[in-house]
C-alpha positions in Angstrom: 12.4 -29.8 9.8 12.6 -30.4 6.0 10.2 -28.9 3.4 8.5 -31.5 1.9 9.1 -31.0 -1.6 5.9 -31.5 -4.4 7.1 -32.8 -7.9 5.7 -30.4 -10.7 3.3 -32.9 -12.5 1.3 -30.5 -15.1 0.4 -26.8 -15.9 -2.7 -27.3 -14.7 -1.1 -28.2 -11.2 0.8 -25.1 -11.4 -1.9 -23.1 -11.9 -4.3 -23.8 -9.0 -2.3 -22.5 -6.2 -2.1 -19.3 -8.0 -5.7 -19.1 -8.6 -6.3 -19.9 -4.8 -3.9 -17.3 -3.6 -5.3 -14.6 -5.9 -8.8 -15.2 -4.5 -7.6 -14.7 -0.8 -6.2 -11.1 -1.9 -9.9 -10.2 -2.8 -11.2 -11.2 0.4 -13.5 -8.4 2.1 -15.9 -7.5 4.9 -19.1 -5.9 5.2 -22.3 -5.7 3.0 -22.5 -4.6 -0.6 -23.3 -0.3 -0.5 -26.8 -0.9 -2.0 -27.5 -3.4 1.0 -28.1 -2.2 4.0 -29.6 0.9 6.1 -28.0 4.1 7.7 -25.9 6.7 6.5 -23.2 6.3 3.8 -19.7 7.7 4.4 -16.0 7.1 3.5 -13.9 7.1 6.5 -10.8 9.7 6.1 -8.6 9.4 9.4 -8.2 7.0 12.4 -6.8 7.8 15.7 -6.7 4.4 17.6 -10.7 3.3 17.9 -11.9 6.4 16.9 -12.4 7.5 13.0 -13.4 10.9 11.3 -15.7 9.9 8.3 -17.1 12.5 6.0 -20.7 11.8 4.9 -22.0 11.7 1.7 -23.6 15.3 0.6 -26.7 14.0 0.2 -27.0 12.1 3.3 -25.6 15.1 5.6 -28.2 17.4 3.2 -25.2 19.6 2.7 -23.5 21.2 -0.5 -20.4 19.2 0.2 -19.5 15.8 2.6 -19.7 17.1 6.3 -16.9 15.3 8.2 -18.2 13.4 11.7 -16.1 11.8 14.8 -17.4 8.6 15.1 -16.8 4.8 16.9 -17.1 1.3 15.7 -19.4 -1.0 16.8 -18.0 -3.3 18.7 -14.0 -4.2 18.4 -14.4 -7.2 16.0 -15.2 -4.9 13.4 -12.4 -3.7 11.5 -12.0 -0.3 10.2 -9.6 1.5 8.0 -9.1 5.0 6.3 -10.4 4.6 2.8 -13.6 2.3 4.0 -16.7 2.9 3.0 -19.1 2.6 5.7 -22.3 3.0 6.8 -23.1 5.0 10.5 -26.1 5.5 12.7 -26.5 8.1 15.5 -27.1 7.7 19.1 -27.4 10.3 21.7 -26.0 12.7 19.1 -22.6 10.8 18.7 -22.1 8.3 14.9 -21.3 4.8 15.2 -19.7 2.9 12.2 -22.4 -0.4 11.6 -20.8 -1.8 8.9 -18.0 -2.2 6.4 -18.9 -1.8 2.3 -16.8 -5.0 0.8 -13.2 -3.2 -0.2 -11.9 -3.2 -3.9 -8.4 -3.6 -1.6 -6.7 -3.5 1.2 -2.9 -2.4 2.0 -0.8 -2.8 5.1 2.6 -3.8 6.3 2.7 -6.6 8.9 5.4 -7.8 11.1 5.8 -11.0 13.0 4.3 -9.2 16.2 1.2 -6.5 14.6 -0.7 -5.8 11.0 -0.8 -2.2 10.5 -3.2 -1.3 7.8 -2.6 1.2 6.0 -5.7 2.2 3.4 -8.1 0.4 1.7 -9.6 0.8 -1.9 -6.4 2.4 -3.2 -6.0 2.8 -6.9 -2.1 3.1 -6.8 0.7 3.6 -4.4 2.9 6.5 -4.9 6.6 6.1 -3.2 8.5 9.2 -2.9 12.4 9.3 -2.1 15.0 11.5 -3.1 18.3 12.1 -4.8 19.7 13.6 -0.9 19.4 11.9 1.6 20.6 8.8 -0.2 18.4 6.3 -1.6 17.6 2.9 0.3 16.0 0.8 -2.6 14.8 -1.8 0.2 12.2 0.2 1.1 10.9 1.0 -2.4 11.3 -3.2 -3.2 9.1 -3.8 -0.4 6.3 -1.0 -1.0 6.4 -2.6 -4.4 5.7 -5.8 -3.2 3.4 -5.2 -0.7 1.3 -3.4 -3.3 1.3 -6.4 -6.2 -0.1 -8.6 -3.6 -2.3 -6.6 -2.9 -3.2 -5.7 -6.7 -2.6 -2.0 -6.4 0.1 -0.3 -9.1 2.6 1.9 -8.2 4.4 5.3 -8.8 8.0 5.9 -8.2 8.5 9.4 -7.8 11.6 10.8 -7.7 12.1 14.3 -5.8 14.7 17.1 -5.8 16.4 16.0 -8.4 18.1 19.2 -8.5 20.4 17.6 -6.7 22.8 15.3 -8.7 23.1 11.9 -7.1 23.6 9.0 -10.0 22.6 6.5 -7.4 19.3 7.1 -7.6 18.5 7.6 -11.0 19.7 4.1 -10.7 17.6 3.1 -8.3 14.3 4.9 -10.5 15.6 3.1 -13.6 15.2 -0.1 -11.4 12.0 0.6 -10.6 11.0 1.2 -13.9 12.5 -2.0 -15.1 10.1 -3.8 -12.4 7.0 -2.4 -13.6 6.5 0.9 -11.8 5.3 4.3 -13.5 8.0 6.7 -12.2 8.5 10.6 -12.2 11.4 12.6 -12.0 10.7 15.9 -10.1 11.3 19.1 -8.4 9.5 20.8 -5.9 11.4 22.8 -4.6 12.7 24.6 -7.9 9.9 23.8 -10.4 6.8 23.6 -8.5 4.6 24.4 -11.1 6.2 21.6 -13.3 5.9 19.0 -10.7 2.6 20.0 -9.9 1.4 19.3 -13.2 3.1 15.7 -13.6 2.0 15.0 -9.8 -1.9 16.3 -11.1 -1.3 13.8 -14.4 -0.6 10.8 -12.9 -3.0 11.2 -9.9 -6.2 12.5 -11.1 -9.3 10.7 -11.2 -7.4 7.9 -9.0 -7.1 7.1 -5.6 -3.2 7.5 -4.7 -1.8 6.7 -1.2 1.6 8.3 -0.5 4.2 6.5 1.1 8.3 7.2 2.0 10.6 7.9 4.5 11.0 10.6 6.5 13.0 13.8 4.7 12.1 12.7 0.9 9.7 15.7 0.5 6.4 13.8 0.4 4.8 16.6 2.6 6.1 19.2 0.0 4.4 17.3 -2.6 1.2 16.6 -1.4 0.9 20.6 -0.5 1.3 21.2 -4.1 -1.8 18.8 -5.2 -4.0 20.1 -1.7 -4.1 23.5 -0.2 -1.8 23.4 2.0 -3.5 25.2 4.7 -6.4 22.5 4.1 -4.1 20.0 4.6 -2.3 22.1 7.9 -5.7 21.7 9.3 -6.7 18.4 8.7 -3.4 17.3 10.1 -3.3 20.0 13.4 -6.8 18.6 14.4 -6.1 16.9 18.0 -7.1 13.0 18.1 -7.6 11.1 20.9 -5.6 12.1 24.2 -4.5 15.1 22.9 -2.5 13.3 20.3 -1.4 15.5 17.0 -2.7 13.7 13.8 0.4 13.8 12.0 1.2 10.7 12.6 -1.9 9.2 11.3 -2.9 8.6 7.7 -5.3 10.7 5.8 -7.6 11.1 3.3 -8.1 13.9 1.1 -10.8 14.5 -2.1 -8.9 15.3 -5.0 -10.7 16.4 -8.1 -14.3 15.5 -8.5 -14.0 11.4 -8.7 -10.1 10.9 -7.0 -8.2 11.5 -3.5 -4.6 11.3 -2.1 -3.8 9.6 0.8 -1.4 11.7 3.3 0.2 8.6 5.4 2.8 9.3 8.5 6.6 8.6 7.3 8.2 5.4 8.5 11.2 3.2 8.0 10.1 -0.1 7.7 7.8 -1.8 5.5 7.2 -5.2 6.8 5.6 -8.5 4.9 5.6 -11.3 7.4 1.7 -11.8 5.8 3.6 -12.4 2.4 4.5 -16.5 1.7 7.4 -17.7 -0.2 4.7 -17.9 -3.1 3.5 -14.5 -2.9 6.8 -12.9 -2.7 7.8 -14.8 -5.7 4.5 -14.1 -7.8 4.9 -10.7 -6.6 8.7 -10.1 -8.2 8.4 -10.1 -11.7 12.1 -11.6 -12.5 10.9 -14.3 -10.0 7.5 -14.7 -11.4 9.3 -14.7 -15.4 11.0 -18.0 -14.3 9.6 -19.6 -11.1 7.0 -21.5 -13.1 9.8 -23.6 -14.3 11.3 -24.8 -11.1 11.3 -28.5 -10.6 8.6 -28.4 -7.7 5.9 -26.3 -7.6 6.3 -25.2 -4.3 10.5 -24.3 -4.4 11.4 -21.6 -2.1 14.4 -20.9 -4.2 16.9 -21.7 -1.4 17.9 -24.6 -1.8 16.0 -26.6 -3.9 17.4 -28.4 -7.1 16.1 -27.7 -10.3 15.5 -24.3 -9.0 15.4 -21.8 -11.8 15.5 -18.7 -10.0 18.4 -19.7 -8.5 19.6 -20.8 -12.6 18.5 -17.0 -12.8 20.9 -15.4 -10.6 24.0 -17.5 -11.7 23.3 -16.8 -14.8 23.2 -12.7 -14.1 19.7 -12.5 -15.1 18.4 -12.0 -11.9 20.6 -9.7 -10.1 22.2 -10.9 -6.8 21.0 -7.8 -4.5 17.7 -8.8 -5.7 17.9 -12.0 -4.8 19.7 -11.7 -1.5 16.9 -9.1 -1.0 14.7 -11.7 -1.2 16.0 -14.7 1.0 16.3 -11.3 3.9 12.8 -11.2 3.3 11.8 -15.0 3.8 13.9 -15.1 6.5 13.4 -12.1 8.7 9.5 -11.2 8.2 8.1 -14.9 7.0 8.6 -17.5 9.9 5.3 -17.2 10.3 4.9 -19.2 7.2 2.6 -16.0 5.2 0.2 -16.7 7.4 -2.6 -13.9 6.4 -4.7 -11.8 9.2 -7.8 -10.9 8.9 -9.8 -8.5 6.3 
């Protein structure tokens, strides 16, 4: 079936799909945290349908937030680590009632299932590593997933006491498409990377993402106590499952928190369009707005000036290929977007 191309008429038609498609990133649930009665709490952990939410001080009338199991009400409302929520008791046990509206919220999605991964996240921190090598897909797609969702992002680069050329490439990449990035050792200069971990993640909320073997866990033990952290993560969910492969919250300083989330190999987008991915690419976005139609997919349109892009070398060909893998294997579903 062909795409049925639309003619680009005027800015001002360019400009309202982007306007609509930024709206539907903001979209929320729940009441404002002013609204609304019961006891105010951020939730820190999920296992399945049950959360762990720690209380605000002065609604547990302790020194510091006391941490409570609770449930949901009902399935149709949706919960994530990061929310801000209000709870109720009954017969001793919490129930989440509602959802505060989020700032944000990040997942990865797949043509099959959405799995959310935090919500009100200031920035996204991806770790990898100069050994084991490098695969910058997975960076390029934590990237994008976190422009559409309006959340900036940290490349950090660990052990780079090992020499590996390929990716100091790959961080100079990163760099070049807009992320903050670090260069760091924690195995040899823990102090120093403590302090440029501490730097670029105080007073904000980071979640930490990458594979498994980059060191992430080494990290985070250097910004939380690592027998704090131990504890959190040793803490038995829901049919005796360990929590380490859950994500979790953690307070860091007196306004920030990191985000400890399980490693994993794939970062899908099928909620991403064509449009989004494209708006979300920033050699894409440079040059899209002057495409023949407004709504090119950059296959095989003509007058397609992302495609003028890549013959021309200004838009490198492993980027680009990166992105037609994308459309093809996680979009059939057209970016269709679940629900917030």
């Amino acid at each position: 079936m062909h795409q049925r191309l639309h003619p680009r008429e005027s800015a001002d038609d360019c400009e309202a799909p982007l306007a609509a498609g930024a709206a539907s990133k903001r979209k929320v649930q729940g009441s404002d945290e002013a609204e609304g009665t019961g006891i105010l709490g951020r939730v820190v952990a999920r296992f399945g349908q049950r959360f762990t939410v720690a209380l605000d001080a002065v609604a547990s009338a302790a020194a510091e937030a006391a941490e409570v199991d609770a449930i949901a009400r009902g399935r149709r409302l949706q919960v994530v680590v990061g929310d801000r929520v209000r709870c109720s008791q009954e017969h001793g046990s919490h129930v989440i009632e509602s959802v505060v509206p989020r700032r944000n919220l990040l997942f990865r999605a797949d043509a099959n299932r959405t799995k959310p991964l935090a919500a009100n996240v200031d920035q996204i921190a991806i770790v990898f590593a100069a050994q084991p090598p490098p695969q910058p897909e997975f960076a390029w797609r934590a990237m994008l997933a976190a422009s559409a969702a309006e959340i900036s992002a940290v490349a950090i680069l660990n052990k780079t006491d090992l020499e590996s050329s390929a990716a100091l490439a790959a961080l100079d990449e990163l760099a070049r498409l807009g992320a903050r990035v670090l260069r760091l050792s924690a195995r040899t200069d823990p102090a120093g990377a403590a302090a440029q971990l501490a730097l670029v993640c105080r007073g904000r909320v980071t979640l930490f993402v990458g594979q498994s073997g980059m060191g992430k866990s080494t990290l985070l033990n250097l910004l939380i106590d690592a027998r704090l952290r131990t504890g959190a993560l040793s803490r038995r969910g829901t049919h005796g499952r360990q929590t380490t492969t859950v994500t979790r919250w953690f307070a860091y300083g007196s306004d920030g928190a990191v985000i400890d989330s399980p490693g994993f190999h794939e970062f899908g987008l099928s909620h991403l369009s064509a449009a989004d991915l494209a708006r979300s690419m920033p050699e894409f976005a440079a040059v899209s707005p002057s495409c023949r139609f407004t709504n090119c997919r950059h296959a095989e349109e003509p007058g397609c000036q992302v495609r003028a892009a890549v013959a021309r070398g200004d838009i490198g060909l492993a980027r680009y290929e990166f992105y037609r893998k994308v459309l093809a294997l996680d979009n059939n579903s057209g970016g269709a977007h679940p629900r917030r």
